[in-house]
C-alpha positions as semicolon CSV with decimal commas, in nm:
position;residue;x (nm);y (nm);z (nm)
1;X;7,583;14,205;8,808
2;X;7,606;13,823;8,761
3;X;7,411;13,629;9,003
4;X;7,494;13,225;8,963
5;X;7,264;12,932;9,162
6;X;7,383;12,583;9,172
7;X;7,061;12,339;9,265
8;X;7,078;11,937;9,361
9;X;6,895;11,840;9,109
10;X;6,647;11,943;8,854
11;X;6,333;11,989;8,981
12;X;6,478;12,196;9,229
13;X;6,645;12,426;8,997
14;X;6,291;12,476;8,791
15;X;6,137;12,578;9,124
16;X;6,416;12,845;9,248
17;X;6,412;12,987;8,905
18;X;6,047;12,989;8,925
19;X;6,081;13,151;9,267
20;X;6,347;13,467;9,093
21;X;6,112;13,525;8,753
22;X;5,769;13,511;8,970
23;X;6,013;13,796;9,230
24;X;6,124;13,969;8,924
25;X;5,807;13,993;8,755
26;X;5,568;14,080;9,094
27;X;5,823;14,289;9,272
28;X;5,983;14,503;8,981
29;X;5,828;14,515;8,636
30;X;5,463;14,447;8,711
31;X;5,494;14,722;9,040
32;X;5,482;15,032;8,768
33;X;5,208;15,070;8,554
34;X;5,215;14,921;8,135
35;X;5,259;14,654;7,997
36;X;5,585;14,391;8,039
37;X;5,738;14,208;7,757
38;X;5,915;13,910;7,822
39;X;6,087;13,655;7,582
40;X;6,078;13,306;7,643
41;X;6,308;13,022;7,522
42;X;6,114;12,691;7,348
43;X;6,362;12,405;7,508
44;X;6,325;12,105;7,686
45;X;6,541;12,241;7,974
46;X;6,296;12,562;8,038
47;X;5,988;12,260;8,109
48;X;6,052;12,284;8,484
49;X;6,104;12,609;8,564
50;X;5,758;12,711;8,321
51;X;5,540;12,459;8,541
52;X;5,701;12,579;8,836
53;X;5,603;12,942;8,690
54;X;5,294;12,862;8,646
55;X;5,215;12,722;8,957
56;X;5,294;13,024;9,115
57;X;5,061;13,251;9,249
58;X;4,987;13,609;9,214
59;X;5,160;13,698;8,861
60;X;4,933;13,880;8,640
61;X;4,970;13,738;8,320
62;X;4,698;13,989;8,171
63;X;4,959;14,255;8,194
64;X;5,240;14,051;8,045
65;X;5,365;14,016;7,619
66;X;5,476;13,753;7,548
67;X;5,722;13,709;7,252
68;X;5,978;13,409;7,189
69;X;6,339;13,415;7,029
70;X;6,375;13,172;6,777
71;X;6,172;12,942;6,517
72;X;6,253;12,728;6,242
73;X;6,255;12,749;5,857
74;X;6,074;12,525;5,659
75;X;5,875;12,334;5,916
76;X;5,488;12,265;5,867
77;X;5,292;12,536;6,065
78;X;5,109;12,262;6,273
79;X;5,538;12,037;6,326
80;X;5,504;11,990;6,677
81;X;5,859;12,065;6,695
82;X;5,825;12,435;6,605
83;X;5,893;12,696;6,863
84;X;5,595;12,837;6,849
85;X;5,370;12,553;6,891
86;X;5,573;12,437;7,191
87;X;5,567;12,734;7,357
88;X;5,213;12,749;7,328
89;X;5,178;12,391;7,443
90;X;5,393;12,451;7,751
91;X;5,304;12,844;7,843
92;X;5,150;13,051;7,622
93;X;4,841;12,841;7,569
94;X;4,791;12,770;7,977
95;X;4,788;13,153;8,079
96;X;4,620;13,442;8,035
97;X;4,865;13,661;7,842
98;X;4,796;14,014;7,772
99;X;4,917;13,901;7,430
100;X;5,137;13,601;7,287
101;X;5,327;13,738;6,958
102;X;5,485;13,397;6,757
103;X;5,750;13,404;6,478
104;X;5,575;13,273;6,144
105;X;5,893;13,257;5,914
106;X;5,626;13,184;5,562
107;X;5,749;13,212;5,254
108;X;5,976;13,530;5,284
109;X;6,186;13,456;5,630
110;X;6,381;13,775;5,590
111;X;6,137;13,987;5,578
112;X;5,983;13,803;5,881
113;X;6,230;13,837;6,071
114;X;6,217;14,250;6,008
115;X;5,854;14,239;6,070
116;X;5,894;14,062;6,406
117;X;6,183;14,313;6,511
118;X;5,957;14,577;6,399
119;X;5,648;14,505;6,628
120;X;5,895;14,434;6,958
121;X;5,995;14,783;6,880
122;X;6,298;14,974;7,003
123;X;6,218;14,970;7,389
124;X;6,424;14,754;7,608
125;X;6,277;14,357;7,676
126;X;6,172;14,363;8,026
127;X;6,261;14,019;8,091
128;X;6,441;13,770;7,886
129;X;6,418;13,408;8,027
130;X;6,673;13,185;7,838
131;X;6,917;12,870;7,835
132;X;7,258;12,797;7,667
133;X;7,333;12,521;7,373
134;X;7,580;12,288;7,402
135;X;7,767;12,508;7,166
136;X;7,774;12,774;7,383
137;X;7,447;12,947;7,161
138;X;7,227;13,239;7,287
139;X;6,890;13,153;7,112
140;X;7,027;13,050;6,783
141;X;7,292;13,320;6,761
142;X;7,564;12,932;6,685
143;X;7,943;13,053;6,729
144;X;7,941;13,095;6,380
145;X;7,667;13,341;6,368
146;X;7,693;13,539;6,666
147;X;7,731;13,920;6,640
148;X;7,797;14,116;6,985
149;X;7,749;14,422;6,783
150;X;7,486;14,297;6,521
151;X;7,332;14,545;6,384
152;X;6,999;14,366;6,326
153;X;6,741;14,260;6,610
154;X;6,617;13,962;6,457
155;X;6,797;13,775;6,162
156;X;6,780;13,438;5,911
157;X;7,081;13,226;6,075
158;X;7,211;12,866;5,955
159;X;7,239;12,649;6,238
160;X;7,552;12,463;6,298
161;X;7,609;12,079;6,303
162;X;7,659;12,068;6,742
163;X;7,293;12,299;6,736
164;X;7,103;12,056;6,493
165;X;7,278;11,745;6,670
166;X;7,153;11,866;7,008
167;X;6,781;11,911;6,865
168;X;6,818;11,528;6,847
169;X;6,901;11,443;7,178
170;X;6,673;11,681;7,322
171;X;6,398;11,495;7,150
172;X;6,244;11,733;6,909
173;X;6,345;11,494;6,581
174;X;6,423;11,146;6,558
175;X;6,731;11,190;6,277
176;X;6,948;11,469;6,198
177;X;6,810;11,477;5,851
178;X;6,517;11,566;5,960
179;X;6,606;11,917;6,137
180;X;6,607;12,235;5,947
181;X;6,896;12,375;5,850
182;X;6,806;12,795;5,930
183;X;6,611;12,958;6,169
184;X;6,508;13,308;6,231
185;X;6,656;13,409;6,565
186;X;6,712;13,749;6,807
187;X;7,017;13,871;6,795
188;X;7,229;13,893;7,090
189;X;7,221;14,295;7,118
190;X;6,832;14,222;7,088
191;X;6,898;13,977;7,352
192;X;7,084;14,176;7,612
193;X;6,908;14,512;7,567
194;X;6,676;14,382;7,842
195;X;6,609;14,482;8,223
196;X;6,675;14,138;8,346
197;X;6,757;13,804;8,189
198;X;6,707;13,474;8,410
199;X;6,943;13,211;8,227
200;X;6,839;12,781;8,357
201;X;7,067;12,542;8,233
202;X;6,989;12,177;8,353
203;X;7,224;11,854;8,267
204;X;7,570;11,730;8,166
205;X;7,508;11,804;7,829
206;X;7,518;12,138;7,938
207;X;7,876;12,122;8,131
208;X;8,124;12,229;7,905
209;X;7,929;12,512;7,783
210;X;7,828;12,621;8,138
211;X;8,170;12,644;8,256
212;X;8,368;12,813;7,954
213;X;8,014;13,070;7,977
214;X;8,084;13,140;8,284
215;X;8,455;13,128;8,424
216;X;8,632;13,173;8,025
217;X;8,702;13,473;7,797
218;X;8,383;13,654;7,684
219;X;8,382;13,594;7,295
220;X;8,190;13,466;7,021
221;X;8,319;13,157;7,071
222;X;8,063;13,078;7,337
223;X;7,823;13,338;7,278
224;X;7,646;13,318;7,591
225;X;7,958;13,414;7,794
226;X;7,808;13,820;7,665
227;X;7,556;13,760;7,950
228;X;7,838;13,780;8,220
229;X;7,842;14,184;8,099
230;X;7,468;14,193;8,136
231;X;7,349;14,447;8,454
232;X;7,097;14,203;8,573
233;X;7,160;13,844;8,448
234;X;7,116;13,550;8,718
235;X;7,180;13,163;8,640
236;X;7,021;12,883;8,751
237;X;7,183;12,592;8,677
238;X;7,107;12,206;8,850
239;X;7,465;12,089;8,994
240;X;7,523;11,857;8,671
241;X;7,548;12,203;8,452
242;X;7,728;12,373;8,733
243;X;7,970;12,114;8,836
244;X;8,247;12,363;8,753
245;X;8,114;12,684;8,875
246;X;8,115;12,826;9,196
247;X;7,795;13,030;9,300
248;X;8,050;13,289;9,511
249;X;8,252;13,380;9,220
């Protein structure tokens, strides 16, 4: 079931989806007993909706893993601009996690990227909160790239020119020189073998993607359009991303 919210603005989108991860999270996965994994996206557009998250009362973040989807070749462990470091900047370092579990590509991403599939294991993702590129991406599963039936949970992926151009104007790097090339990413059967995923896409940027994601074929094209076959995916989008969608459909 696809579930699509169209906000005024962006603020207001980062508290709803706030609002449906904090219900999610407090009314479904942290009702039974264990442990919950979620996955969280490192992006610019996920900054309201984590303060919102955060802000919100009565999660209990000492029951929650947290693990992330993507992260960069060949950037200085400390870049400010790596995944990890921004996620723990923005979330993982301002909460009480159970446990926080960061990709550390070193000097042997492949086998990385086996190691970090390894210790998420073969059990579903409980939650997976995520965006889309302007490409249409799915963490860094580019058109390029993506696999719907990859047999892999976590791979070493070359990023395509629209992905690193978009890494500019979202701030992360001042030329396009000066963004890495690969990345070790989830796949998108990783991805969408999950319980619920909670997609926010903010911004015009965003538009073209949004719509073809949403109302166009599902291919690999626009690899997020898979989440339109997920059981449990909802979008949150601010009416800038969602100019062409319509909430009802």
């Amino acid at each position: 079931m696809t579930t699509i919210h169209v906000l005024p603005d962006r603020p207001t989108m980062g508290r709803q989806a706030a609002t449906i991860i904090a219900q999610i999270l407090k009314e479904r996965l942290l009702a039974v007993d264990g442990p919950v994994r979620v996955v969280f996206a490192a992006a610019q557009s996920q900054r309201d909706t984590l303060d919102a998250l955060i802000a919100t009362d009565g999660i209990d973040w000492s029951r929650i893993e947290a693990f992330h989807m993507d992260e960069y070749l060949g950037l200085p462990e400390e870049h400010p601009s790596g995944f990890a470091n921004w996620l723990r900047q923005h979330i993982f370092g301002r909460v009480p996690f159970r446990a926080t579990h960061t990709i550390h590509p070193g000097a042997d991403p492949e086998q990385a990227a086996t190691d970090y599939a390894s210790l998420m294991g073969d059990a579903p993702l409980d939650l997976v909160i995520c965006g889309i590129g302007q490409n249409g991406h799915l963490a860094f599963n580019d058109p390029p790239v993506a696999d719907f039936n990859d047999p892999l949970d976590a791979k070493v992926v070359e990023l395509d020119l629209t992905c690193r151009l978009q890494q500019v104007e979202d701030g992360g790097f001042a030329t396009l020189e000066e963004v890495p090339t690969h990345a070790i990413t989830l796949t998108v059967p990783r991805l969408m073998h999950s319980v619920a995923v909670v997609c926010i896409v903010p911004d015009a940027s965003k538009r073209q993607a949004v719509t073809a994601a949403l109302t166009g074929p599902i291919t690999t094209e626009v690899p997020a359009s898979i989440l339109r076959t997920h059981p449990n995916a909802t979008f949150v989008l601010d009416k800038e991303a969602g100019a062409d969608v319509d909430p009802g459909q």
